[in-house]
PAPATOR-269726 format. One record per residue (C-alpha): residue in three letters; x, y, z. Coordinates in pm, whole numbers, padded with zeros to 5 digits, always signed. Layout:
<nodes>
alaXYZ;...
</nodes>
This chain:
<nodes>
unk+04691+00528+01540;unk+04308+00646+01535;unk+04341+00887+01324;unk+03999+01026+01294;unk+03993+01019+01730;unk+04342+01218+01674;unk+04219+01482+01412;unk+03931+01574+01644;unk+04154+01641+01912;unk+04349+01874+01683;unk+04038+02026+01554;unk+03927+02087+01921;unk+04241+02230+02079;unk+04261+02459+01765;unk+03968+02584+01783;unk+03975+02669+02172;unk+04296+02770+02221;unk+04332+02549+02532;unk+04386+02171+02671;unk+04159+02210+02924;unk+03870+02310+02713;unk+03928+02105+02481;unk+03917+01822+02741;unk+03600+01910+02885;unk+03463+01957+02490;unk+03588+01586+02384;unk+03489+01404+02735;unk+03817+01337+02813;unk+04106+01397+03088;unk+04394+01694+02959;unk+04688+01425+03002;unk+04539+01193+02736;unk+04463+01493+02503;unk+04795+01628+02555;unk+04967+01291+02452;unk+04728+01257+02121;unk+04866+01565+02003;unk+05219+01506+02088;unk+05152+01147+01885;unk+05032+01302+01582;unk+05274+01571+01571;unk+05548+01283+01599;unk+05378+01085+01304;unk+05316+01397+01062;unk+05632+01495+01123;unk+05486+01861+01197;unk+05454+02126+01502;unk+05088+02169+01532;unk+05087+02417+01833;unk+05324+02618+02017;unk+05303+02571+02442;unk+05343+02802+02677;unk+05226+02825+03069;unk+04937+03015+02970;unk+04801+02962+02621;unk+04825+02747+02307;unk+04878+02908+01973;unk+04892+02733+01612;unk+05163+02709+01438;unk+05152+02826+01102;unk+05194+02457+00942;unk+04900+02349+01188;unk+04690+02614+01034;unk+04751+02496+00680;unk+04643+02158+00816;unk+04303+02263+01009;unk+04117+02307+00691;unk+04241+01915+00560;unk+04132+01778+00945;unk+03788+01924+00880;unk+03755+01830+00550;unk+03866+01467+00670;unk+03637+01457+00937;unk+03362+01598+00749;unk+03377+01300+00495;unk+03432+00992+00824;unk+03074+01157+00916;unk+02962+01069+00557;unk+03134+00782+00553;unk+02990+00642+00907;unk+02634+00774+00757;unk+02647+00560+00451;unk+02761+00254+00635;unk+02444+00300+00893;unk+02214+00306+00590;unk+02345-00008+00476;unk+02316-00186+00811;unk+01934-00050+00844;unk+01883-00169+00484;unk+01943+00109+00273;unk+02164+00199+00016;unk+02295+00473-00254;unk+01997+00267-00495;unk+01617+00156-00460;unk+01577-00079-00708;unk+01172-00127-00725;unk+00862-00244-00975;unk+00548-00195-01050;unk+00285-00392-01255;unk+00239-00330-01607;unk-00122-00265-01587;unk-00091+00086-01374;unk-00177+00369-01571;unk+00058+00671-01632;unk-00211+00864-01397;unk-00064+00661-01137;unk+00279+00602-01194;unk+00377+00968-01242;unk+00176+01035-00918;unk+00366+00743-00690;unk+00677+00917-00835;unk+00585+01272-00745;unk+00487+01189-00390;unk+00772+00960-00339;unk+01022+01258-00427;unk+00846+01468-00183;unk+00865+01204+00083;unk+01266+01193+00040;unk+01521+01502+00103;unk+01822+01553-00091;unk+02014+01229+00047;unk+01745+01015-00075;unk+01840+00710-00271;unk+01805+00710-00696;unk+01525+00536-00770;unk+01556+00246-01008;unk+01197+00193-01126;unk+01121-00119-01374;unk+00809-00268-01510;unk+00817-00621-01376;unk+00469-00884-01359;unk+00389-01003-01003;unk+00625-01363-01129;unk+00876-01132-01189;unk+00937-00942-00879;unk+00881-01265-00737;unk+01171-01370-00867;unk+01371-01078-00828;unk+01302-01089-00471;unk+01394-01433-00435;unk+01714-01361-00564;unk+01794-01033-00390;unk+01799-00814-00709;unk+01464-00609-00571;unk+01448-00386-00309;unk+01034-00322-00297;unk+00775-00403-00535;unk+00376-00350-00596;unk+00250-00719-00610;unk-00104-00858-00723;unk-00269-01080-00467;unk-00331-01374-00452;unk+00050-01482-00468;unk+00317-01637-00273;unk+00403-01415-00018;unk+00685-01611+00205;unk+00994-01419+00303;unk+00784-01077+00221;unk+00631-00794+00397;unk+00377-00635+00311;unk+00191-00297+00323;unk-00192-00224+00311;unk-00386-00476+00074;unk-00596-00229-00168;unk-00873-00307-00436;unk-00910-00176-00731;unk-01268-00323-00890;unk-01256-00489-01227;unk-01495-00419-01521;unk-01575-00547-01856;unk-01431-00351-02169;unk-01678-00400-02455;unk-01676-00197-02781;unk-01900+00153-02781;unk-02107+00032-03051;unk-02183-00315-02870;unk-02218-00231-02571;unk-02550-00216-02340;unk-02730+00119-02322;unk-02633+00343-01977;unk-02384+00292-01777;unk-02583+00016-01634;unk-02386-00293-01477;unk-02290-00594-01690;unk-02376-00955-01529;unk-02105-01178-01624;unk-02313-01453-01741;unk-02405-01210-02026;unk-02070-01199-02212;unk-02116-01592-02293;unk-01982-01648-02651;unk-01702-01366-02670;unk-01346-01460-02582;unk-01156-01330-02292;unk-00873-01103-02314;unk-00605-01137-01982;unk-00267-01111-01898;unk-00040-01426-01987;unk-00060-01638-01696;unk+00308-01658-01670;unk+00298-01280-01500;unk+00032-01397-01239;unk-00055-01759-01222;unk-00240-01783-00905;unk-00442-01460-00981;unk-00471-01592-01331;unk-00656-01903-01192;unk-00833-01731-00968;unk-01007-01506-01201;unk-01118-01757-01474;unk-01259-01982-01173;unk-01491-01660-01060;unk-01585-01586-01457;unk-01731-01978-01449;unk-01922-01927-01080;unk-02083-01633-01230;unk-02197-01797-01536;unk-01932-01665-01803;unk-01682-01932-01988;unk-01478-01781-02207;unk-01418-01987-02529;unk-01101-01861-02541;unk-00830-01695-02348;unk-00648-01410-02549;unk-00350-01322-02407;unk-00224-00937-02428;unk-00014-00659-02211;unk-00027-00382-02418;unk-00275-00088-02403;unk-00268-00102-02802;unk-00312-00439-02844;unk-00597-00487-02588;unk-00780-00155-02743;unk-00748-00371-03085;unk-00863-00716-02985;unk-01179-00551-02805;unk-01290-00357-03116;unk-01198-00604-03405;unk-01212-00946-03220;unk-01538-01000-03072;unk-01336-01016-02751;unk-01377-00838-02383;unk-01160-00754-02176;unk-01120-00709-01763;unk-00979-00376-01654;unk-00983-00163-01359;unk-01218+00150-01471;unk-00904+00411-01462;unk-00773+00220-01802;unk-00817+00161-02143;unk-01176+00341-02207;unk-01251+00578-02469;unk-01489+00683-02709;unk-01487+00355-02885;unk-01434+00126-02612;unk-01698+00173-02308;unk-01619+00048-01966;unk-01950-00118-01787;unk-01902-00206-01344;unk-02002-00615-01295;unk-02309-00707-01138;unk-02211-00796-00773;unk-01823-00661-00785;unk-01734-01045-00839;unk-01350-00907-00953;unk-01108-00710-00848;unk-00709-00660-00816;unk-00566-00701-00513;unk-00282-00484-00454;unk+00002-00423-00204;unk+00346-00321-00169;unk+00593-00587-00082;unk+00966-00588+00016;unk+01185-00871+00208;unk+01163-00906+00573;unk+01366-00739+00766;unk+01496-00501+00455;unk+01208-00208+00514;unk+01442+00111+00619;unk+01294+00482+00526;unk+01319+00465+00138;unk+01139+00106+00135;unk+00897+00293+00358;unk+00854+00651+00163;unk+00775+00421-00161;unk+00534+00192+00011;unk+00343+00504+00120;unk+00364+00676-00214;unk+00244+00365-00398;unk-00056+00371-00159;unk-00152+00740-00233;unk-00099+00744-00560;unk-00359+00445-00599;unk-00642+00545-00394;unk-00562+00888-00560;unk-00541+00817-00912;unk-00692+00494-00910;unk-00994+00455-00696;unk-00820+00178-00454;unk-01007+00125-00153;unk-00870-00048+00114;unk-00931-00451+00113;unk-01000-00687+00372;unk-00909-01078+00213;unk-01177-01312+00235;unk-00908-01588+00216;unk-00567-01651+00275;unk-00285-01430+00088;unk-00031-01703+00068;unk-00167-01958-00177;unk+00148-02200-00269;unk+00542-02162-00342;unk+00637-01920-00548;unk+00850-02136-00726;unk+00552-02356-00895;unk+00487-02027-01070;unk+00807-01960-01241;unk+00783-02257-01415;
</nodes>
């Protein structure tokens, strides 16, 4: 027996009092109405109505049972709802990243607009601080929902939203640093050491920006390697070292941040989720993430001079 198909034929004659209505109401001929009832009377064991020639009353027992129906009905709706989201894509969970480098600017601000973007059925978020490699591999292995990815990076089985870049800068100490807020040619920071990201968290992008430091004149002696906003702030001030930032990070009043003559570096940014996986949540955060950094961040929309898709992504997981 159909039981939902069954309940709303209960719910429907109850509430109008009459087969014929309640026909017309469900699309359907009397006769076949008439014989759903008499089924689920038979199974339940229970007089839902009492007949006559000219009307149709509820019996008390089917009145004690027209709050359950609803109820039942009510949660096959919810139940039919869920099961939509999960063939468009969507479940109960987002499970997205970002890149450790964002400031908290940013962050809180994807997080604000992406809760206004999303009413009350809205999925949790399940944020977590994952390196471009990372998501990467998350992706790969179906444990990521939608990510914000640095460019350039291997981008196969991925969609993506708008590319956006946010201009890199040189972090030199206050007392070291050139007069005015002048811009810094790279060639000039010859002799201090380099402070980036370990290359493990971005390997193509990695490559890519030590190659532009030696067109424009700058090899490092030596790569430092350091995440954290504490340890970066230290290694500029006490190590003779510089670092490459993004001007919305990191400066202070004893660390300056100075533009680079001609723009030579940037990050490349955009949202990325599998193909064919992008229902309304993957969509709200993708937008959010693209406020929040032209908001917060100064992101400007980017238009690649080369190719996104550089090699497999598995050469840089290993």
């Amino acid at each position: 027996m159909d039981l939902v198909r069954h309940l709303e034929c209960f719910v429907a004659v109850a509430e109008e009092s009459h087969f014929g209505r309640a026909a017309a109401r469900l699309g359907m001929a009397q006769p076949p109405l008439s014989q759903r009832i008499q089924r689920l009377e038979r199974e339940l064991g229970v007089r839902l109505f009492e007949r006559t020639s000219r009307q149709v009353r509820i019996t008390e027992g089917g009145a004690l049972l027209l709050a359950r129906a609803r109820e039942l009905l009510a949660r096959s709706e919810e139940f039919l709802a869920t099961a939509h989201r999960l063939r468009d894509g969507e479940t109960g969970l987002l499970r997205a990243a970002l890149p450790p480098d964002l400031s908290g600017e940013t962050v809180a601000a994807l997080l604000a607009d992406f809760d206004r973007r999303h009413d009350l059925t809205a999925p949790e978020l399940e944020l977590h601080e994952l390196s471009t490699a990372g998501q990467l591999a998350r992706f790969a292995s179906r444990e990521l929902d939608v990510g914000l990815i640095h460019h350039p990076c291997d981008i196969t089985g991925l969609e993506l939203g708008p590319v956006l870049r946010r201009e890199l800068g040189v972090l030199l100490p206050a007392k070291t640093a050139p007069a005015g807020p002048g811009e810094v040619p790279l060639a000039s920071l010859t002799g201090r050491d380099l402070i980036l990201f370990p290359r493990g968290d971005a390997p193509a992008l990695y490559d890519d920006l030590l190659t532009t430091c030696a067109r424009n004149g700058y090899t490092p002696p030596a790569v430092r390697h350091a995440q954290g906003a504490s340890f970066v702030r230290g290694l500029v001030l006490s190590a003779g070292a510089v670092a490459l930032a993004p001007r919305d990070t990191l400066a202070g009043p004893d660390i300056v941040w100075r533009p680079l003559t001609g723009a030579p570096l940037a990050w490349r940014h955009s949202v990325a989720w599998p193909k064919g996986r992008g229902g309304a949540a993957v969509t709200a955060f993708a937008d959010a993430a693209t406020h929040a950094l032209r908001a917060t961040a100064g992101a400007t929309p980017d238009v690649p001079a080369r190719p996104l898709h550089l090699r497999p992504a598995s050469e840089y997981w290993l």
